[in-house]
RONU-311389 format. One record per residue (C-alpha): residue number from 0; x, y, z. Coordinates in Angstrom, 3 decimals, always signed. Example, Ala and Ser with C-alpha at 12.3 -4.5 7.8 and 13.67 -1.06 7.14 Angstrom:
BEGIN
NODE/0/+12.300/-4.500/+7.800 $
NODE/1/+13.670/-1.060/+7.140 $
% end
This chain:
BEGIN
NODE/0/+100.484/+111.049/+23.631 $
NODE/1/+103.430/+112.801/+25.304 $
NODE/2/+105.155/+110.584/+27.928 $
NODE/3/+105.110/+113.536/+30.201 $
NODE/4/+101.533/+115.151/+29.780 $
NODE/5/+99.088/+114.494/+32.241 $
NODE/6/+96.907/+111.852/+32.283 $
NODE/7/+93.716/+113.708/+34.014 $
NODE/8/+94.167/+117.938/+33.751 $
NODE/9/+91.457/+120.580/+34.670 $
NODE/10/+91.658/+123.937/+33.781 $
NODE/11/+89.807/+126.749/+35.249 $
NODE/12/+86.876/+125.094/+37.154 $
NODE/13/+83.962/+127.234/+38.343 $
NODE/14/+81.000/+125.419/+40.401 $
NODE/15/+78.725/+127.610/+42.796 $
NODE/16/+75.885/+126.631/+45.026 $
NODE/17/+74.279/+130.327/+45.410 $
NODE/18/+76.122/+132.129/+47.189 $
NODE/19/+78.704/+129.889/+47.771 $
NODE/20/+81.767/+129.297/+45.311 $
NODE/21/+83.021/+125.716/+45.913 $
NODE/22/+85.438/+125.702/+42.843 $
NODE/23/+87.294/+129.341/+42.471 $
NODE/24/+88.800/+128.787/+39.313 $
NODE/25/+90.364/+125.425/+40.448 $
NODE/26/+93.114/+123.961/+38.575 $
NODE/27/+94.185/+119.980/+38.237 $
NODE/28/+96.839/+117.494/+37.047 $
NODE/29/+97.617/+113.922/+37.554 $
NODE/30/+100.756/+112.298/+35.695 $
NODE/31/+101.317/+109.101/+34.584 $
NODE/32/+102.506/+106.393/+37.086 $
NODE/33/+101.890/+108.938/+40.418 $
NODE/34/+100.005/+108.503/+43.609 $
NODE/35/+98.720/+112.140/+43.934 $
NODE/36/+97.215/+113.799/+47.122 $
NODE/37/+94.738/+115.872/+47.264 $
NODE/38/+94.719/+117.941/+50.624 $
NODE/39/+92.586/+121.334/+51.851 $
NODE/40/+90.753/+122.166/+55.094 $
NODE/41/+87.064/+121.479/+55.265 $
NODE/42/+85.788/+124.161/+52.517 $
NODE/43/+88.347/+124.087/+50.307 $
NODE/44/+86.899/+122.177/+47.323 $
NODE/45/+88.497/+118.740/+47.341 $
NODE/46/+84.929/+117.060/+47.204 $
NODE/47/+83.254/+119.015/+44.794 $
NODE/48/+86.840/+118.602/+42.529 $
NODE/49/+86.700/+114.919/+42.919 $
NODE/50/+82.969/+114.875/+42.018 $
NODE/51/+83.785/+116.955/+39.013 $
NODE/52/+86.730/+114.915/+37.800 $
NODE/53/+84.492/+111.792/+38.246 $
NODE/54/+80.895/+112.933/+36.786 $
NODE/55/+78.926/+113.446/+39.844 $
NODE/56/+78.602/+117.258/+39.656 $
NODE/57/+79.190/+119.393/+36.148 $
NODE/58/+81.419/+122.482/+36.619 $
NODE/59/+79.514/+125.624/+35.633 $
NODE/60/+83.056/+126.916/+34.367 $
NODE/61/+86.384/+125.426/+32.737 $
NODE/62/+87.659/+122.068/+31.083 $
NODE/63/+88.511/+118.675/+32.188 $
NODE/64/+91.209/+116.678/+29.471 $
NODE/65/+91.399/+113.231/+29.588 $
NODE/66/+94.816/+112.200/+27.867 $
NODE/67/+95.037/+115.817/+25.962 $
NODE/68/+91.194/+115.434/+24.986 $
NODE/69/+88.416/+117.553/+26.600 $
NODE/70/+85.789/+115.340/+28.229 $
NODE/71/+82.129/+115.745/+29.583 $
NODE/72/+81.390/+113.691/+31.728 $
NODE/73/+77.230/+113.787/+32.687 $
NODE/74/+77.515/+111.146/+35.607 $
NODE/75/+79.981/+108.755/+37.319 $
NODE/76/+78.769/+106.132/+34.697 $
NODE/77/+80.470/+108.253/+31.425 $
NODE/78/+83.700/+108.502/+33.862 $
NODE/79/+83.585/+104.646/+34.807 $
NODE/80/+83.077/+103.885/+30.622 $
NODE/81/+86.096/+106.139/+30.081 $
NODE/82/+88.298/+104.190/+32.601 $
NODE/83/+87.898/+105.962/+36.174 $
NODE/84/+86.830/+104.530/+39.144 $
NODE/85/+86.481/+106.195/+42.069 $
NODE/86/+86.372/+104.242/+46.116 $
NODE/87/+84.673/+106.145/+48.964 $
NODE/88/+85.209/+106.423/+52.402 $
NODE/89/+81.763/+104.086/+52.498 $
NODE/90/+82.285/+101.248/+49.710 $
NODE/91/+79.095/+100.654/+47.827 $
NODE/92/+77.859/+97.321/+47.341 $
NODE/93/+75.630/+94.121/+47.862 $
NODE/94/+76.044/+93.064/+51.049 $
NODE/95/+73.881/+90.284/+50.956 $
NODE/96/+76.287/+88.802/+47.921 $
NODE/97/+79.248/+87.243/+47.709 $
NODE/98/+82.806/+88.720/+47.351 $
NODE/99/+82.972/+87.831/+43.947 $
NODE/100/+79.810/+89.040/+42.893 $
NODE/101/+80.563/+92.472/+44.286 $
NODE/102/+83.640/+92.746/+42.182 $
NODE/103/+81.863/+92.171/+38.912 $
NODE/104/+78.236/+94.082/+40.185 $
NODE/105/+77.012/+95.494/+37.450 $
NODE/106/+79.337/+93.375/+34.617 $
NODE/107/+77.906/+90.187/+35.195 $
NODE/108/+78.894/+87.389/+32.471 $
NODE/109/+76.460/+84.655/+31.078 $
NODE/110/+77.521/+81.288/+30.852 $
NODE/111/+79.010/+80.617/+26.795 $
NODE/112/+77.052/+77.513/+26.061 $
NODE/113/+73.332/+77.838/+24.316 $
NODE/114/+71.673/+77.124/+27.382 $
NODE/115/+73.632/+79.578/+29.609 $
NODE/116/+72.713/+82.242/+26.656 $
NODE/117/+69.008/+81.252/+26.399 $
NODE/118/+68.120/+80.897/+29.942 $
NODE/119/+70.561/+83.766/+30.959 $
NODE/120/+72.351/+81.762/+33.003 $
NODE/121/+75.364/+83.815/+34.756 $
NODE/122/+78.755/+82.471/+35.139 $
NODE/123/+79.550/+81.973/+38.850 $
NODE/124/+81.950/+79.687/+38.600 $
NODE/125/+83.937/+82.388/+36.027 $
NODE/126/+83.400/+85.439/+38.385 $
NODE/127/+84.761/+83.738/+41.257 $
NODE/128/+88.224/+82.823/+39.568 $
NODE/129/+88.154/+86.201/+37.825 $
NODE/130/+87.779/+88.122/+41.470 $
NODE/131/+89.979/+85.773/+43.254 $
NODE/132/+92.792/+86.436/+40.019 $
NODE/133/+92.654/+89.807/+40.805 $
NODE/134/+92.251/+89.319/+44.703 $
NODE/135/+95.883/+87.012/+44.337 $
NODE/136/+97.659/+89.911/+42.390 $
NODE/137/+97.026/+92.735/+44.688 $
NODE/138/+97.446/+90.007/+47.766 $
NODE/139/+93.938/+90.790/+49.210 $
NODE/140/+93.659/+87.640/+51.960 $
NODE/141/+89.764/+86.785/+52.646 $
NODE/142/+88.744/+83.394/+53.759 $
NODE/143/+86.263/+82.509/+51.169 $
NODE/144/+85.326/+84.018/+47.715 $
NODE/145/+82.270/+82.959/+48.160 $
NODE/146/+81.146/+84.577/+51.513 $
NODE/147/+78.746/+87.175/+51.640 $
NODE/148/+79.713/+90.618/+52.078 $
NODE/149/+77.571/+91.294/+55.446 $
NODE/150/+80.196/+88.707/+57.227 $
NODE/151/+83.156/+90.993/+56.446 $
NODE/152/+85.121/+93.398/+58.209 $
NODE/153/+85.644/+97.330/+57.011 $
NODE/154/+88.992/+96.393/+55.785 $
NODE/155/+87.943/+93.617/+53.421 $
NODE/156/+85.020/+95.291/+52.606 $
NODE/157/+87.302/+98.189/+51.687 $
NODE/158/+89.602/+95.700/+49.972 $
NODE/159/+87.209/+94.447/+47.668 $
NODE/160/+86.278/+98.356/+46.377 $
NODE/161/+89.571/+98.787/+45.814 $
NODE/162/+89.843/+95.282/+43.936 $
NODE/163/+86.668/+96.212/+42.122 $
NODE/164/+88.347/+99.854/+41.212 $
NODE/165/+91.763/+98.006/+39.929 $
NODE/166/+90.135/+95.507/+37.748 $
NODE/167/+87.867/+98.564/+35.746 $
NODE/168/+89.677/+101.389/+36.107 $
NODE/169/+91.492/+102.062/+32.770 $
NODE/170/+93.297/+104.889/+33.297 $
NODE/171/+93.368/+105.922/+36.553 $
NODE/172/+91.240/+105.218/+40.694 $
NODE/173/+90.460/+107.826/+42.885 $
NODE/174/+90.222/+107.655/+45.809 $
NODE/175/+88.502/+109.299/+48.523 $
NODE/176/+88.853/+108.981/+52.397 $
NODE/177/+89.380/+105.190/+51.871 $
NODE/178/+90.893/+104.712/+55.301 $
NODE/179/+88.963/+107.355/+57.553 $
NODE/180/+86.294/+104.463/+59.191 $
NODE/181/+89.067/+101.723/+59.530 $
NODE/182/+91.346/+100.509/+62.215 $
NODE/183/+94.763/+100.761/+62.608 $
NODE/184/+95.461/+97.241/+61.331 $
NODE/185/+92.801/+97.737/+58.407 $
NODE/186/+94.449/+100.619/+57.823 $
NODE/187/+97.425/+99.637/+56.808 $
NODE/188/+95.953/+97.094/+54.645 $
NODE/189/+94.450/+99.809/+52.815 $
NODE/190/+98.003/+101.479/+52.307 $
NODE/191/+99.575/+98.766/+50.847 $
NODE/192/+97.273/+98.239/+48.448 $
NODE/193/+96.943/+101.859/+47.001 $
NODE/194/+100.833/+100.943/+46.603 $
NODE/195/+100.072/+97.762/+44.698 $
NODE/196/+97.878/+99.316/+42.437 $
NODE/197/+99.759/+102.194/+41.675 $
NODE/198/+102.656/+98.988/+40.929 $
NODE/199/+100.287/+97.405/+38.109 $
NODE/200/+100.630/+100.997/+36.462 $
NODE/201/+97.470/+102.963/+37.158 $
NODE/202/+97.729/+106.671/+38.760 $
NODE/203/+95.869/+107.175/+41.867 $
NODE/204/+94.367/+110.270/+43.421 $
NODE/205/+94.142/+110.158/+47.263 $
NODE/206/+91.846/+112.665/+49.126 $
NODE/207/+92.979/+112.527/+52.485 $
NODE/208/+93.290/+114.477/+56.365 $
NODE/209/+95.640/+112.144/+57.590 $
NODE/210/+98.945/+113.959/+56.530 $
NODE/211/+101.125/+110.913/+57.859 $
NODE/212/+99.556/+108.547/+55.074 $
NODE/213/+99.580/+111.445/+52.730 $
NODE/214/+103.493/+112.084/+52.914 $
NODE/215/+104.235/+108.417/+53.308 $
NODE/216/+102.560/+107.691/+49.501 $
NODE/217/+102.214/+110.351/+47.807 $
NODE/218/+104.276/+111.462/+45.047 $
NODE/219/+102.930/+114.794/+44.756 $
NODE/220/+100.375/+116.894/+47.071 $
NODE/221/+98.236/+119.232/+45.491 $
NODE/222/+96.794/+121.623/+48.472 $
NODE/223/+93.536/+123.803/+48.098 $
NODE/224/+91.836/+126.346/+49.594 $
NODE/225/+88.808/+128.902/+48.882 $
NODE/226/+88.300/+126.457/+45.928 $
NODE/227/+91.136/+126.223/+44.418 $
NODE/228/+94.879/+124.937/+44.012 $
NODE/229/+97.377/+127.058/+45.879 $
NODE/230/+100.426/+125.201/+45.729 $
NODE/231/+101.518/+121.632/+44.661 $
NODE/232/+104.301/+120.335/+46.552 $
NODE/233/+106.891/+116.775/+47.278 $
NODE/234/+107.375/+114.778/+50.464 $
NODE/235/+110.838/+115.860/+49.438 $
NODE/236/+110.277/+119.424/+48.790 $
NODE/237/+108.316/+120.327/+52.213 $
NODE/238/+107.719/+118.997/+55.470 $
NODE/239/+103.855/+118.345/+57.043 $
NODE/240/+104.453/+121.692/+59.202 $
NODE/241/+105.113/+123.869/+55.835 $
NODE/242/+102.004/+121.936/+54.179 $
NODE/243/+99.824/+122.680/+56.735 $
NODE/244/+100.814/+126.071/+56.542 $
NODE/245/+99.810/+126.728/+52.951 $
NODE/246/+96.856/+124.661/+53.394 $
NODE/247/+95.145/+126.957/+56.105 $
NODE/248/+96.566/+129.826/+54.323 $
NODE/249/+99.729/+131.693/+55.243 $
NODE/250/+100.221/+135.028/+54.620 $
NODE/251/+101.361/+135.327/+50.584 $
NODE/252/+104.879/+136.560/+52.181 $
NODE/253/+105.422/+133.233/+54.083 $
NODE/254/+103.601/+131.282/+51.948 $
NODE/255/+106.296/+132.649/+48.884 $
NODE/256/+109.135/+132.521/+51.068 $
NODE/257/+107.899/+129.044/+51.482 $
NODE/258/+107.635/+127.904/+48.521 $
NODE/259/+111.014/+129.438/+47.614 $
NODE/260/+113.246/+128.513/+50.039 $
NODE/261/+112.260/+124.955/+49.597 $
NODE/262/+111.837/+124.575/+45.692 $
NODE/263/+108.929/+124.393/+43.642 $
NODE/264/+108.697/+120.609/+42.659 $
NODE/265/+108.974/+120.271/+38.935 $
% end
């Protein structure tokens, strides 16, 4: 594969609800190694894109390439078997099991001896070392493994989605809203670890409002409206005011002027 294709691309994407056109045509790309943002007004199609890109919705129009190779993906469960997993704003899980066994929900192990196999015996003891492995390397802190997820706060709770997302994901996490219910001290929990995983070498799309977080991680922004990508731009290239502008739609004269006087990223 070429060093400098994109990991995830869409091309054209068309999806309509009746009268309404959510995706105009939308376009996508997410490079190796990258934290990308995805921002837009309410409207603009950064839910149904994300849905698309992950297998909760089909696109009516276009194509969606996974390393150079078009993909189909029927539900969340083909995009999860070909390496993406996605965290929302309201972490699924089991709250009434433990931290460990919310990490592996759903890819249980058995215990390797005969009786473990016969009696389908699972492997606590395993899952709990495996989930507090991967807890150590992105330097989640939780008081016990073992406690159930009810007794957590959103920040943990958010932590161990995003734990569960870095030990599957493949190729690449998205990420949607992951910080819009938490705290200011959750928060930046949350921050550093999109960081850390984006560190252990997988690309990360960020859906986000809060343009302070967006500029302070991202590596590129890609800003939509009327369902579909309008401009991508740097934290280097523009400032939050000349985002903001193109995301609630400027007139094509300032929104060119824009976009020159600044540089289109490469």
């Amino acid at each position: 594969m070429n060093a400098e294709a994109p990991i995830l691309e869409a091309q054209g994407l068309v999806k309509k609800y009746g009268q309404v056109v959510a995706l105009n045509g939308a376009d996508f790309d997410l490079m190796a190694g990258e934290i990308l943002a995805i921002i837009g007004d309410n409207g603009a199609g950064k839910s149904t894109l994300i849905k698309a890109l992950s297998g909760a919705l089909q696109p009516e129009e276009g194509e969606i390439l996974l390393e150079g190779e078009t993909v189909n993906f029927r539900s969340p469960r083909d995009a999860r078997r070909a390496g993406i997993e996605t965290v929302y704003q309201d972490p699924a899980g089991a709250p009434a099991l433990d931290i460990a066994s919310n990490v592996v929900l759903g890819r249980e192990t058995r215990r390797r001896r005969p009786a473990g196999r016969l009696l389908r015996l699972l492997d606590k003891r395993g899952m709990r070392r495996e989930a507090a492995s991967h807890f150590e390397e992105l330097g989640i802190r939780v008081q016990s493994i073992g406690h159930p997820g009810e007794n957590r706060s959103g920040g943990q709770r958010q932590g161990v989605a995003v734990a569960r997302a870095a030990t599957w994901a493949r190729r690449l996490v998205i990420m949607d809203e992951p910080t819009a219910a938490l705290g200011v001290k959750e928060t930046r929990q949350v921050l550093d670890l999109i960081l850390r995983v984006r560190e252990r070498g997988l690309p990360v799309i960020l859906i986000s409002h809060d343009m302070p977080h967006v500029f302070e991680l991202a590596d590129r922004i890609h800003i939509m409206r009327l369902g579909r990508r309008v401009a991508v731009v740097t934290p280097k290239t523009h400032t939050m005011p000349e985002a903001v502008a193109i995301m609630t739609g400027a007139s094509p004269s300032e929104l060119d002027q824009a976009l020159s006087t600044k540089g289109k990223p490469e």
